[in-house]
Backbone as CSV, one residue per row, in Angstrom:
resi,resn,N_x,N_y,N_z,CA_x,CA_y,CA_z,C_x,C_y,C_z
1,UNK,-49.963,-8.257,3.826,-49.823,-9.333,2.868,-48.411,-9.916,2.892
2,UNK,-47.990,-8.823,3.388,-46.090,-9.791,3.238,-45.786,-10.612,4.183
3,UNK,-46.613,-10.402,5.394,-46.510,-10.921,6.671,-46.984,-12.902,5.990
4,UNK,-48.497,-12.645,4.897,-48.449,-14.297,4.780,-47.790,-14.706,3.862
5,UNK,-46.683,-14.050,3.140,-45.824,-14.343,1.706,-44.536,-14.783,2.815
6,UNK,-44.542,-14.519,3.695,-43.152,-14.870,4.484,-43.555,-16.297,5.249
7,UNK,-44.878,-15.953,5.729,-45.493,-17.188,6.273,-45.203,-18.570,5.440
8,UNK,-45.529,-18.761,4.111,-45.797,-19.313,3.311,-44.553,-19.631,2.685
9,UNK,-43.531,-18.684,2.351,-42.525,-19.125,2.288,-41.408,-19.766,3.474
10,UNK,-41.519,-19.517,4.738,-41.295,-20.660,5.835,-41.197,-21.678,6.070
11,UNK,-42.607,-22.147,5.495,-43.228,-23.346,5.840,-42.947,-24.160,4.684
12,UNK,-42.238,-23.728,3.330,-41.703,-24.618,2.308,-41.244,-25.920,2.329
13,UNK,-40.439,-25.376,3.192,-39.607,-26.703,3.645,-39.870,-27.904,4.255
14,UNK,-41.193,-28.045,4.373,-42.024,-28.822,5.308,-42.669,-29.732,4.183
15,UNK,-42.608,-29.495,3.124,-44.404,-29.732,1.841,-42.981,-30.505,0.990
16,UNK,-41.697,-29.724,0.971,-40.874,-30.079,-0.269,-40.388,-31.949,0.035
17,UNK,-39.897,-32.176,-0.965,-39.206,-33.729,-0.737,-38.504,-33.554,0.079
18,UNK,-38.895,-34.752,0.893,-38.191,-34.988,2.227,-38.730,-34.406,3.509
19,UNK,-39.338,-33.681,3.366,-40.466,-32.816,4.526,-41.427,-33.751,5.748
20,UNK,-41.783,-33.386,6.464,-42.313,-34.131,7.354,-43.739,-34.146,6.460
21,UNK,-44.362,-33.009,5.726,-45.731,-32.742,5.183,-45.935,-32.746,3.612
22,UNK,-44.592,-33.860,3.368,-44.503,-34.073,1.816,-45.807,-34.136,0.742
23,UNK,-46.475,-35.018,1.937,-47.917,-35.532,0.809,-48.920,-33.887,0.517
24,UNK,-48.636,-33.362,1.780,-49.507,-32.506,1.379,-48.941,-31.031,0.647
25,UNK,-48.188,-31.331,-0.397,-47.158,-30.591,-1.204,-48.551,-30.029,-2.416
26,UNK,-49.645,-30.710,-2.824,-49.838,-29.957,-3.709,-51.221,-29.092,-2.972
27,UNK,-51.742,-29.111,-1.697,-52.869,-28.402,-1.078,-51.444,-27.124,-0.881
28,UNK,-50.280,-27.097,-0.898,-49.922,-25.736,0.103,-49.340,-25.090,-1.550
29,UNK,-49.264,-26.284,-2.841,-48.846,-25.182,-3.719,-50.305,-24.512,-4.186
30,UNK,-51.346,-25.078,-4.457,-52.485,-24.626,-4.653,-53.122,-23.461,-3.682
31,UNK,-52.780,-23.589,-2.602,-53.316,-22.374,-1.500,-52.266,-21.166,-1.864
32,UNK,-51.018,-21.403,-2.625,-49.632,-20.272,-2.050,-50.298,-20.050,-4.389
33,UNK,-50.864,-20.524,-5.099,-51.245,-20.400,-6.618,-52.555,-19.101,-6.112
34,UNK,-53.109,-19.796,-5.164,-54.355,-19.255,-5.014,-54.101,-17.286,-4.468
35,UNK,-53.521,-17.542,-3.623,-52.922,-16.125,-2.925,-52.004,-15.276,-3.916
36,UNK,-51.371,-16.014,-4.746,-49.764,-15.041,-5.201,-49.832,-15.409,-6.684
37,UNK,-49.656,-14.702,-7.870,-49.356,-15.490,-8.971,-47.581,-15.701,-8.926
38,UNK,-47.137,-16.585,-9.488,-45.561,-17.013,-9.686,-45.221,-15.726,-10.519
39,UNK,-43.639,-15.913,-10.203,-42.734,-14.975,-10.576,-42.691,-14.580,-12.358
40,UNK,-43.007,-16.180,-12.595,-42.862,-15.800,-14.251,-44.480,-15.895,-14.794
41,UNK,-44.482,-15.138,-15.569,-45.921,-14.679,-16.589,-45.590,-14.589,-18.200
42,UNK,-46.732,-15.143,-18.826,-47.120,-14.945,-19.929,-46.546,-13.175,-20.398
43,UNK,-45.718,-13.257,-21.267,-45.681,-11.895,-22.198,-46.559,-11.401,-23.209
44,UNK,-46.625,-12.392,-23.955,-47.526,-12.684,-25.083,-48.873,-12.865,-25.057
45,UNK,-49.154,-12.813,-26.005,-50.654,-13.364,-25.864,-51.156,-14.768,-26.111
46,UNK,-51.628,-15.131,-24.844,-51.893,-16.917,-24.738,-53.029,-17.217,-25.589
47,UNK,-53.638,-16.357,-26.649,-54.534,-16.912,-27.604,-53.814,-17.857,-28.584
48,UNK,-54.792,-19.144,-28.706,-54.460,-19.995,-29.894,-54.586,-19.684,-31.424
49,UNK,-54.193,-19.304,-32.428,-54.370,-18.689,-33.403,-54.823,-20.023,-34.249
50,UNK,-55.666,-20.322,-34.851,-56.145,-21.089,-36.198,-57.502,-20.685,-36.454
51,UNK,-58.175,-21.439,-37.649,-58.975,-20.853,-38.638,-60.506,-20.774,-38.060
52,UNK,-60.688,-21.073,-36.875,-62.454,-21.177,-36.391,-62.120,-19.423,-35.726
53,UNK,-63.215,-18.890,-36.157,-63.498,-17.733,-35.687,-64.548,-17.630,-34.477
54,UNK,-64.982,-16.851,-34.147,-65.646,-16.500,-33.045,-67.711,-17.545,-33.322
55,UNK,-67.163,-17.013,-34.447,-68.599,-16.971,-34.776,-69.160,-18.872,-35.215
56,UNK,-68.335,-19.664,-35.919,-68.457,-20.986,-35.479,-68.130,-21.560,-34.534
57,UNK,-66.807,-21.071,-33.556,-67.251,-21.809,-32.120,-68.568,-21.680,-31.667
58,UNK,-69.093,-20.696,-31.465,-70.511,-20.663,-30.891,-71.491,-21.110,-31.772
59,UNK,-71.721,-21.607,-32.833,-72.529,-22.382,-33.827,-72.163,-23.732,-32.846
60,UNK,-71.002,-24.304,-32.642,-70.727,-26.173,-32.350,-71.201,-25.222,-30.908
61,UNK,-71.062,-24.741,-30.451,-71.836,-24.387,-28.536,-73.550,-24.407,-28.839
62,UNK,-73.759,-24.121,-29.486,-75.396,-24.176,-29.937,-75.478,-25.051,-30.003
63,UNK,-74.704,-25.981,-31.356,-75.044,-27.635,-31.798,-74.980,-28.618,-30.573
64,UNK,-74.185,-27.901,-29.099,-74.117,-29.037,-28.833,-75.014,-28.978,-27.481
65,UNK,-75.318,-27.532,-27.249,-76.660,-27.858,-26.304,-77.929,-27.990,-27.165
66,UNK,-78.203,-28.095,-27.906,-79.130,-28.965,-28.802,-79.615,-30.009,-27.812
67,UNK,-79.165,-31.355,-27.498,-79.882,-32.290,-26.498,-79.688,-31.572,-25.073
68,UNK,-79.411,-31.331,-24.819,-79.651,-31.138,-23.270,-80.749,-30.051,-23.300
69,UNK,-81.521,-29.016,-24.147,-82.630,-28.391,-23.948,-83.250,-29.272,-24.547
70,UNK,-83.622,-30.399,-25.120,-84.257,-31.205,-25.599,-84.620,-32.139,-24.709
71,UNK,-83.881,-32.787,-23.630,-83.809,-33.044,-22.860,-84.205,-32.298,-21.529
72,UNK,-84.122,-31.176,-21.292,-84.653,-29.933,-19.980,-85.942,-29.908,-20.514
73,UNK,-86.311,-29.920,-21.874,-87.791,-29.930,-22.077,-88.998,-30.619,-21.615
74,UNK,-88.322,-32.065,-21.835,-88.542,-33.173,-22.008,-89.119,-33.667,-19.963
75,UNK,-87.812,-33.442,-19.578,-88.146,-33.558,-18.274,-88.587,-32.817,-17.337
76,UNK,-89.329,-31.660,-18.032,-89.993,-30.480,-17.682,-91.303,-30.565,-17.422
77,UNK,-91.725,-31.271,-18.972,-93.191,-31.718,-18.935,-93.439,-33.056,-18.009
78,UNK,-92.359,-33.669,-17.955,-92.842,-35.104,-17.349,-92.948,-34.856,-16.150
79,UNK,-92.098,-34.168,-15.519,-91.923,-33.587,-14.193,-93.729,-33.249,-13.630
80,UNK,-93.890,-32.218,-14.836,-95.152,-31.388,-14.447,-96.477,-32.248,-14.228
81,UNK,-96.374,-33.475,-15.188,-97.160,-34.551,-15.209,-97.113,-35.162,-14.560
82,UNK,-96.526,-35.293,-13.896,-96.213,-36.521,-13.109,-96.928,-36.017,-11.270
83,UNK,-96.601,-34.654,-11.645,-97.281,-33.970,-9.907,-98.696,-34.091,-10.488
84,UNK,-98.643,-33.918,-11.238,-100.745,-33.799,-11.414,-101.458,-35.137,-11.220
């Protein structure tokens, strides 16, 4: 693994401003995001703290597939009707 962390850091200089491969600066930070996490990390805890609990987010997640199984229903039967 260090062999492509050296790789990757090499080839920096190529992606950065002024590089021959400038444009393609955010495919080599996304491939080098994808492989390695960055040096600095979350300490804390990245939860948002305010007043919706667990239990009404998933009430508005219910409310809001409401049409779309209304809709999967819908084009379920027509579907079925429609072959017959």
């Amino acid at each position: 693994m260090e062999f492509f962390r050296y790789l990757l850091e090499s080839q920096r200089k190529h992606f950065e401003k002024g590089g021959k491969l400038e444009r393609f600066y955010y495919v080599y930070e996304a491939t080098e995001e994808f492989l390695y996490t960055k040096g600095r990390v979350t300490e804390s805890a990245p939860h948002v703290r305010d007043a919706i609990d667990l239990k009404r987010v998933m009430i508005t997640v219910v409310v809001a597939l409401i049409p779309v199984v209304l809709f999967a229903i819908y084009n379920t039967g027509y579907q079925a009707n429609k072959a017959l």
